[in-house]
C-alpha positions as a Markdown table, in Angstrom:
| # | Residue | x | y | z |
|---|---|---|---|---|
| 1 | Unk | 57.0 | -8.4 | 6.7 |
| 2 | Unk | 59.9 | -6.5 | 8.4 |
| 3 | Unk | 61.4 | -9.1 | 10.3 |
| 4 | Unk | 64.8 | -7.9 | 12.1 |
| 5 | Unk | 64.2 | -4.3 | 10.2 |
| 6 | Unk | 65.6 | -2.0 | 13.5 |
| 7 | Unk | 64.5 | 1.3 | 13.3 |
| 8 | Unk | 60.6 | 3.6 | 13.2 |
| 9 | Unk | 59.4 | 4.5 | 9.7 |
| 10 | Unk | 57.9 | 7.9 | 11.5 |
| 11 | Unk | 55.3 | 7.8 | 8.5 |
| 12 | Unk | 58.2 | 8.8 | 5.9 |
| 13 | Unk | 59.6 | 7.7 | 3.1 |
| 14 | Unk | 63.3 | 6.3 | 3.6 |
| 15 | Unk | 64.8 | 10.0 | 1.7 |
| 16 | Unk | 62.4 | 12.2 | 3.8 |
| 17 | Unk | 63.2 | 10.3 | 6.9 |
| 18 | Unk | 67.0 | 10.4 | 6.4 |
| 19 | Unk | 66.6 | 14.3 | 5.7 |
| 20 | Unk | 64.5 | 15.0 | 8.5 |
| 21 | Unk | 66.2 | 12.8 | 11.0 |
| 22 | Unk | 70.2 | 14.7 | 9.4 |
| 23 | Unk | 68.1 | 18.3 | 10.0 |
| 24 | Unk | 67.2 | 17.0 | 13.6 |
| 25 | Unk | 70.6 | 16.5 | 14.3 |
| 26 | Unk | 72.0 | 19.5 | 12.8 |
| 27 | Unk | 69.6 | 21.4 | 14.8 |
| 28 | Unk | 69.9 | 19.2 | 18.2 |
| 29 | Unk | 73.8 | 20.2 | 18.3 |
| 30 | Unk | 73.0 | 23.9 | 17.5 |
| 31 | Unk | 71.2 | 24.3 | 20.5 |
| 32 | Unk | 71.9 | 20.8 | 22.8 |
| 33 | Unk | 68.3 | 20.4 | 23.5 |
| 34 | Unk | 65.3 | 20.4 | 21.2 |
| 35 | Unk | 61.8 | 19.4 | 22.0 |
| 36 | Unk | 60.5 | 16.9 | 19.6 |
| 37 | Unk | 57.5 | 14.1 | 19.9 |
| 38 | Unk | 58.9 | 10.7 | 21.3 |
| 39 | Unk | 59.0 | 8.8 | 18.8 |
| 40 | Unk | 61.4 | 11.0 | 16.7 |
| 41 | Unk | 63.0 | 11.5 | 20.2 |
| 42 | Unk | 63.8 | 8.2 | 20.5 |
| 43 | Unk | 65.2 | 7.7 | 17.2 |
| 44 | Unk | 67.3 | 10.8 | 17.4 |
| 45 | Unk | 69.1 | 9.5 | 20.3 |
| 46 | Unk | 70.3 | 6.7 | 18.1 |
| 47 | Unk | 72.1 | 9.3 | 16.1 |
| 48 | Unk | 73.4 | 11.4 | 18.5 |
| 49 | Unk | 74.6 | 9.4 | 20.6 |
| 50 | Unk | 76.5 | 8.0 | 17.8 |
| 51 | Unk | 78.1 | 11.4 | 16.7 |
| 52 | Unk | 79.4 | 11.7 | 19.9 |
| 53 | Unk | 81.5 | 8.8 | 20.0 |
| 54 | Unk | 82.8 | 10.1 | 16.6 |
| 55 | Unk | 83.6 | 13.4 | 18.4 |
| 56 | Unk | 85.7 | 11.2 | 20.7 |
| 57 | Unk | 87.6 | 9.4 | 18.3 |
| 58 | Unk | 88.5 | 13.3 | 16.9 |
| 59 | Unk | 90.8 | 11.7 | 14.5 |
| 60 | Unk | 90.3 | 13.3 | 10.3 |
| 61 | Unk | 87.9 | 10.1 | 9.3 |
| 62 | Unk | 85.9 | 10.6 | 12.6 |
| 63 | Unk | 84.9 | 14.0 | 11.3 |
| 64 | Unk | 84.1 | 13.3 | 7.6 |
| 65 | Unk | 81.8 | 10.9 | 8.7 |
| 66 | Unk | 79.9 | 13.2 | 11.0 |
| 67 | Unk | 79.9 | 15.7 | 8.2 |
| 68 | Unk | 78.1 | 13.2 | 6.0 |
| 69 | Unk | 75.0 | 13.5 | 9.0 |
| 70 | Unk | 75.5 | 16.5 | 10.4 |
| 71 | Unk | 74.9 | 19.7 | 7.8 |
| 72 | Unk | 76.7 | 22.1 | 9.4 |
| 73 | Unk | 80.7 | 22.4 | 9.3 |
| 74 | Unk | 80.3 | 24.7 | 12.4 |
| 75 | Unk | 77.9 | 22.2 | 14.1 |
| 76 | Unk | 80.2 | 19.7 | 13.5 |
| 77 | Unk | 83.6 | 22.1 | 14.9 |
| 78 | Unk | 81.2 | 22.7 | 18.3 |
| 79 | Unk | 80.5 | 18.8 | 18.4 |
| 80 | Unk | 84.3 | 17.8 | 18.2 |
| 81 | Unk | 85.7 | 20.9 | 20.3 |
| 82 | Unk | 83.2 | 21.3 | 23.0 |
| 83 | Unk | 80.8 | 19.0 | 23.3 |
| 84 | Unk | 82.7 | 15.2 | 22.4 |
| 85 | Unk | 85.5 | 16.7 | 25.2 |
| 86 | Unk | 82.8 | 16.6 | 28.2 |
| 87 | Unk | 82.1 | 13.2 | 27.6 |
| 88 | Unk | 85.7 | 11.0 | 27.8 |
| 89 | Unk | 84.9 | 9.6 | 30.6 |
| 90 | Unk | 81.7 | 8.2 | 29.7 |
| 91 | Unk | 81.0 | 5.3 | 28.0 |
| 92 | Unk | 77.7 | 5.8 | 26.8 |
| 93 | Unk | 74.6 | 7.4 | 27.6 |
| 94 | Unk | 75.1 | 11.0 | 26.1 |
| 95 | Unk | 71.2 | 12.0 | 26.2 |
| 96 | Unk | 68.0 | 12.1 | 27.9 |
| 97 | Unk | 64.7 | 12.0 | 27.0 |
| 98 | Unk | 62.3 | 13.7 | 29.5 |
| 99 | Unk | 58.2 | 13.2 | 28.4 |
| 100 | Unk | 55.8 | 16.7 | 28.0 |
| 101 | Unk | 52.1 | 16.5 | 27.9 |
| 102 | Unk | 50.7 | 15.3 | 24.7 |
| 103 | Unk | 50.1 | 18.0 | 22.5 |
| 104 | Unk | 47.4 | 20.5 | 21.9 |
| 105 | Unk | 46.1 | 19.7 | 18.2 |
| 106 | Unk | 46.7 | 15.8 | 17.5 |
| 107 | Unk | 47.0 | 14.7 | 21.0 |
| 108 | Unk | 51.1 | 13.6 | 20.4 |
| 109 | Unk | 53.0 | 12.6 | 22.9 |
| 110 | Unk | 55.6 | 15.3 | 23.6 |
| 111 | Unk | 59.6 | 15.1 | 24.7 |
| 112 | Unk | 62.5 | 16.9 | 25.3 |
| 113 | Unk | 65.5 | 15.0 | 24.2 |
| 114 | Unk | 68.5 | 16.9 | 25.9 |
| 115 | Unk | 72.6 | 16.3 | 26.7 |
| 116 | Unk | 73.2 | 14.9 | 30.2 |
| 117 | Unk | 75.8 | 17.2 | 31.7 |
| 118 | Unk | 76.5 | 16.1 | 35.6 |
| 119 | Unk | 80.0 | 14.4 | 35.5 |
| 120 | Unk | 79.8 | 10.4 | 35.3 |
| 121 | Unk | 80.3 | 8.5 | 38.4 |
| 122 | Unk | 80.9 | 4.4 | 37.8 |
| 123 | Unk | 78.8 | 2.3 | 39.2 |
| 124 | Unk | 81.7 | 0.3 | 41.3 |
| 125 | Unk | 82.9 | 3.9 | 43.2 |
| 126 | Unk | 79.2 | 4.1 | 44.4 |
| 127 | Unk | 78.3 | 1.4 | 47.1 |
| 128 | Unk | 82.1 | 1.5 | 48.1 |
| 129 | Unk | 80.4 | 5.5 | 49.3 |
| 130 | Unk | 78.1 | 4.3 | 50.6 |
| 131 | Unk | 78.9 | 1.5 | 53.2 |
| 132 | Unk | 82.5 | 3.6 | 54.4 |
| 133 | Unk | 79.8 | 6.4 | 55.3 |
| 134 | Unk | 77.2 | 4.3 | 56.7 |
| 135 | Unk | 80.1 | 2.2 | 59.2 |
C-alpha cells in the first residue's frame, strides 16, 4: 500500500523516473517551455518550481544542489543569472500548465507547462484598485 507516498510513479522505475524527470528539467530551462503530457507536467512543476527558489537563494550551496538535478552547467548559469532574477518578487507560482488536445496515437492528455512572465501584483494592492477607481 502507498499510504502518504507523494508523488506519480509515471509507469517507471524509481532510476528511470529520476533520469527522465532531471532530463525534463534540463530541457525545460533550455528552452522555458516544453510540451509534455499532464501528468509528467504536473510533476515537473514540482521540480521547477523548486530550482527556482534555489536560483533565488544564488548563494555557492544553492547552485550545487541545482547541479545535482539539472545536467547542464550552462542551464544551470541561465537559471541563476536570468531566469531566478525575474522572479524576487514572487513568492511562488513560477509555472503554468495550459491543457492541448489529447494526442493523436494513444489518446494522452496533452500540456504545455511554461514560465509565467507578467510581473506579480499582491493580492492586497488589488481591491485597494479597484474601489479608489470605482468611487
Amino acid at each position: 500500500m502507498r499510504h502518504n507516498k507523494s508523488g506519480r510513479r509515471l509507469g517507471r522505475k524509481p532510476d528511470h523516473r529520476q533520469h527522465m524527470m532531471r532530463n525534463m528539467v534540463t530541457s525545460f530551462f533550455e528552452n522555458e517551455k516544453i510540451t509534455t503530457t499532464v501528468t509528467r507536467a504536473k510533476e515537473l512543476r514540482k521540480l521547477v518550481d523548486r530550482m527556482i527558489t534555489l536560483g533565488k537563494r544564488g548563494d555557492l550551496h544553492a547552485r550545487r544542489q541545482a547541479l545535482r538535478v539539472i545536467c547542464d552547467q550552462k542551464v544551470v548559469a541561465k537559471l541563476f543569472e536570468m531566469i531566478a532574477p525575474r522572479y524576487t518578487e514572487r513568492p511562488g507560482g513560477y509555472t503554468r500548465i495550459i491543457r492541448l488536445e489529447n494526442r493523436q496515437g494513444d489518446n494522452a492528455p496533452m500540456a504545455i507547462i511554461e514560465l509565467v512572465e507578467e510581473g506579480y501584483t499582491a493580492q492586497s494592492d488589488a481591491p485597494a484598485q479597484e474601489t479608489a477607481e470605482s468611487a
